[in-house]
C-alpha positions in Angstrom: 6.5 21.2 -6.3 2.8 21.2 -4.3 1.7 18.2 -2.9 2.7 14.6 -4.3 2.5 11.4 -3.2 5.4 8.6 -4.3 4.4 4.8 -3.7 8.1 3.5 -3.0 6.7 0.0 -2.1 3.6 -2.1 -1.0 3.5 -5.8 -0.4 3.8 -8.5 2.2 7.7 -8.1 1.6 7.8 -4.2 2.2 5.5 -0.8 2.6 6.9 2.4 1.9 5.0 5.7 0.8 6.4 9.3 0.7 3.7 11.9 1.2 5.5 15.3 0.1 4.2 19.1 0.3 6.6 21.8 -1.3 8.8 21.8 1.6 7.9 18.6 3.6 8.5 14.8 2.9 7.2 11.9 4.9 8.4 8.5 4.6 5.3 6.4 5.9 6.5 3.5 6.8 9.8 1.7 6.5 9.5 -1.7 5.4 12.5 -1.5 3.1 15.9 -1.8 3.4 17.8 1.2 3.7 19.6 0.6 0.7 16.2 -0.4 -1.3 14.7 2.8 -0.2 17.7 4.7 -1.1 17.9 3.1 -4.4 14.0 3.8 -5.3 13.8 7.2 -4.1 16.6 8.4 -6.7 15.3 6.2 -9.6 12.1 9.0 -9.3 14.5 11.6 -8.9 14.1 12.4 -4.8 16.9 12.9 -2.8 16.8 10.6 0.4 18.2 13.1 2.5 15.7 15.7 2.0 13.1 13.3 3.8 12.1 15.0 6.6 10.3 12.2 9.3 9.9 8.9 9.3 5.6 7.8 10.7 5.0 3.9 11.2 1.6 2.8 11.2 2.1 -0.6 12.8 4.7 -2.6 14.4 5.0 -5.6 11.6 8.5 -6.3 9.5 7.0 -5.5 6.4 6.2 -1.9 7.8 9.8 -1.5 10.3 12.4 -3.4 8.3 14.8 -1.0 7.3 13.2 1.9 10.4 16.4 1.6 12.7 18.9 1.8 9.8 16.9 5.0 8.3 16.9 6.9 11.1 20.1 6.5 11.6 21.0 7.0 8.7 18.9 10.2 8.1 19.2 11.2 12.0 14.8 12.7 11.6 12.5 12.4 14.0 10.3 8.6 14.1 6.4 9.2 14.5 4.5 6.5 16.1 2.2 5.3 19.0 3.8 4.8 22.3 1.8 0.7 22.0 3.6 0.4 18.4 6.9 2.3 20.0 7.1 -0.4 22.4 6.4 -3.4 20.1 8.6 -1.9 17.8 11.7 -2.1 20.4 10.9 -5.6 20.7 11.0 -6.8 17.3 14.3 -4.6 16.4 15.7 -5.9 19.6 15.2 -9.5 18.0 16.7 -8.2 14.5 19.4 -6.4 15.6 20.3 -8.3 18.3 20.7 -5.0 20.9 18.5 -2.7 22.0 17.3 -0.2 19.6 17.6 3.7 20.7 15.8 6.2 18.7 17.2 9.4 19.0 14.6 11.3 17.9 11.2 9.9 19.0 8.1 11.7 18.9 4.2 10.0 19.6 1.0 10.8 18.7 -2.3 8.9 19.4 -5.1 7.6 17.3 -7.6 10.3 17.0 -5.4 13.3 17.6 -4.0 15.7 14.6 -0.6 17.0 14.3 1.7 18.4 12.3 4.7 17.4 10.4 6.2 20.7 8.4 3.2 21.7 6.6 1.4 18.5 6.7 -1.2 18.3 8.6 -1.9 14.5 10.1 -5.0 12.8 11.2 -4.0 9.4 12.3 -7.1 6.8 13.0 -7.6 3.2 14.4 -7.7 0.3 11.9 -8.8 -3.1 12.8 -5.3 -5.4 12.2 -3.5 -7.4 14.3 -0.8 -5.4 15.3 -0.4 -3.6 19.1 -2.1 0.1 18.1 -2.3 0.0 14.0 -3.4 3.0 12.6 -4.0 4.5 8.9 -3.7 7.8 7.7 -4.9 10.8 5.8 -2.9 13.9 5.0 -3.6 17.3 4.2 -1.1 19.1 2.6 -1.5 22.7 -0.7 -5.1 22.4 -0.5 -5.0 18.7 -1.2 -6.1 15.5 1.3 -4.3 12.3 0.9 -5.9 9.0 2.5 -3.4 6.0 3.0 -5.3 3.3 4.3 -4.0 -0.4 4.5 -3.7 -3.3 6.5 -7.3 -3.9 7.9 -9.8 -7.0 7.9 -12.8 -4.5 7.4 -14.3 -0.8 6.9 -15.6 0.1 10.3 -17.7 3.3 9.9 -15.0 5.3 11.3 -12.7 4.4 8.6 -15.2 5.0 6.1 -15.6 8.4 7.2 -12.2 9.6 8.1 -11.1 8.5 4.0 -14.3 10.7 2.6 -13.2 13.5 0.4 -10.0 12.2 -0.5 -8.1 13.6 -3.5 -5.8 10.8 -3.7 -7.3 7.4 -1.8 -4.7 4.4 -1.1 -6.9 1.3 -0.2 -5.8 -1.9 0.6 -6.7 -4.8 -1.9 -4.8 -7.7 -0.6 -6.5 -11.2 -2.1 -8.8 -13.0 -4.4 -11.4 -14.7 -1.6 -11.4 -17.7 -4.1 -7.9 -17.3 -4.6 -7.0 -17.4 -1.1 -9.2 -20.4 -0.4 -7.4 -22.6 -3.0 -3.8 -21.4 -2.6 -1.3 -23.0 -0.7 -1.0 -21.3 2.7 -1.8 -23.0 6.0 -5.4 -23.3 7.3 -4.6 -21.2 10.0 -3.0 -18.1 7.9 -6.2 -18.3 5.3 -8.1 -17.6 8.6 -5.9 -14.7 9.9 -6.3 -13.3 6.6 -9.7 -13.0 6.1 -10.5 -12.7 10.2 -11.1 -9.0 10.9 -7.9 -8.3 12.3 -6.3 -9.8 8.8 -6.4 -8.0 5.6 -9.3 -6.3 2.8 -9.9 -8.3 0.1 -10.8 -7.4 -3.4 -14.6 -8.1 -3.0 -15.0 -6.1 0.4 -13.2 -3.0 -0.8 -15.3 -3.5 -4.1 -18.3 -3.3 -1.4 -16.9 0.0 0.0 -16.3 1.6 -3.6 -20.4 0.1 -4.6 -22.2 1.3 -1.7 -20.0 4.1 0.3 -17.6 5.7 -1.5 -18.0 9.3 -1.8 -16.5 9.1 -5.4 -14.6 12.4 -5.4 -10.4 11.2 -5.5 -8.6 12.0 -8.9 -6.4 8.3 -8.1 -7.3 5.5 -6.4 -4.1 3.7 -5.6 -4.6 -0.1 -5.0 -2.0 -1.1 -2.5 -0.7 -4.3 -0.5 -1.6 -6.4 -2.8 -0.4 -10.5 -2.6 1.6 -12.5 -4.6 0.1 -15.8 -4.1 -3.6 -15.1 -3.1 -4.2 -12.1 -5.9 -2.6 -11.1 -9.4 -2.9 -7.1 -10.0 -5.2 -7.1 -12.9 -7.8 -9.0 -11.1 -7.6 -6.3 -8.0 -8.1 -3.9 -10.3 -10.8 -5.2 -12.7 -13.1 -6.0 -9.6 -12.0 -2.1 -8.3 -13.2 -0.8 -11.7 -16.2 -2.4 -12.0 -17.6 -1.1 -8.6 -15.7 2.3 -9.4 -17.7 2.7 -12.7 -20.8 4.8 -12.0 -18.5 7.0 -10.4 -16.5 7.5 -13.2 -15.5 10.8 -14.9 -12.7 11.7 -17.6 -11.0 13.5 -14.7 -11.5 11.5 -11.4 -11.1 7.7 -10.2 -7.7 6.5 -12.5 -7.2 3.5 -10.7 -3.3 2.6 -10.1 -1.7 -0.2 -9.0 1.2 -0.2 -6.3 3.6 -2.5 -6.8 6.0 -4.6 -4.5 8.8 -4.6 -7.0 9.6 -1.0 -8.1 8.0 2.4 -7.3 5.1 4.4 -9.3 5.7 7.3 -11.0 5.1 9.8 -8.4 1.8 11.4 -8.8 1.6 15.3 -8.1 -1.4 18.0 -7.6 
């Protein structure tokens, strides 16, 4: 196998990506349950135990449920930033009720690259409201995967760290009119559309208008709610800004989904 990329999960109830080369997998992020993200990996036909490290992006339960129990379980190394390390302690502290000891810890920072395996990692700030919350792209047989979720806007740097993406995973969490009539709090609609919160489907439908460089083969629409959004919407208002970039080969829009994994899609 060369590179793939398996969408496990992506939601508000849990965010799991494996990013695979021929002899490398990478779970990013762990916001399953163990047993979910056993279960999911062997409906696609991967074998959890040939996972090879666990990275977190960001310290929030949707990202870190099941990450104590997997790396356990697995016994790999945990990638993250010594600010979401620390954060992360706390909140497993809470949920376990002990204090949680990664056996095999290993941080990076925002800005640096490293390497996992064959993969090679650029990790880069993302504005969210979360301790040190980063995105990522990888770039892994020739090919460079962008994963990119969890951010109130684009900032230029984002913009350019996600050019020349084969594969591109955006965030395209809510419906602004959506949002605005649905039932949350006051004070959530804010944090959700503040800058720290999360991209709706109009501002990453500015990004793919006026910015986006055009070249991925699959644009994977990710994070997407279940009260503030409904998947055909996300991608309608993605298509429509995606269209004069449109070839028969390049820009199949995809839609991650909360309740089972995609089909995994190789290179």
């Amino acid at each position: 196998m060369a590179a793939s990329v398996m969408v496990l999960a992506s939601g508000s109830k849990g965010n799991s990506t494996v990013v695979a080369s021929s002899s490398t997998r990478i779970l990013v992020d762990a916001g399953l349950s163990a047993r979910e993200t056993f279960k999911r990996l062997k409906a696609i036909g991967q074998d959890p135990h040939a996972l090879s490290a666990i990275l977190i992006s960001h310290e929030h339960c949707d990202h870190i449920y099941g990450l104590a129990t997997l790396a356990k379980k697995l016994c790999i190394p945990v990638y993250l930033t010594e600010a979401t390390h620390q954060a992360c302690k706390k909140i497993l502290r809470d949920k376990l009720g002990a204090a949680w000891q990664c056996q095999k810890l290993e941080s990076f920072s925002a800005g640096s690259s490293f390497d996992i395996g064959d993969i090679a990692i650029t990790p880069f700030t993302i504005p969210h409201d979360a301790a040190d919350p980063v995105a990522f792209t990888f770039r892994a047989e020739g090919v460079k995967v962008g994963i990119c979720t969890d951010l109130g806007y684009m900032p230029r740097s984002v913009r350019d760290h996600i050019r020349a993406c084969d594969l591109l995973m955006m965030e395209s969490n809510h419906d602004l009119e959506m949002l605005r009539i649905g039932s949350y709090p006051w004070s959530v609609k804010q944090r959700v559309m503040s800058r720290v919160g999360h991209l709706s489907n109009e501002s990453l439908a500015e990004f793919f208008t006026n910015d986006y460089d055009g070249g991925a083969a699959f644009v994977v629409l990710a994070h997407i709610s279940e009260q503030n959004n409904h998947p055909e919407i996300a991608r309608g208002a993605a298509e429509r800004a995606l269209e004069r970039h449109r070839t028969l080969l390049h820009n199949r829009v995809l839609l991650a989904s909360q309740t089972a994994p995609l089909e995994p899609i190789c290179f």
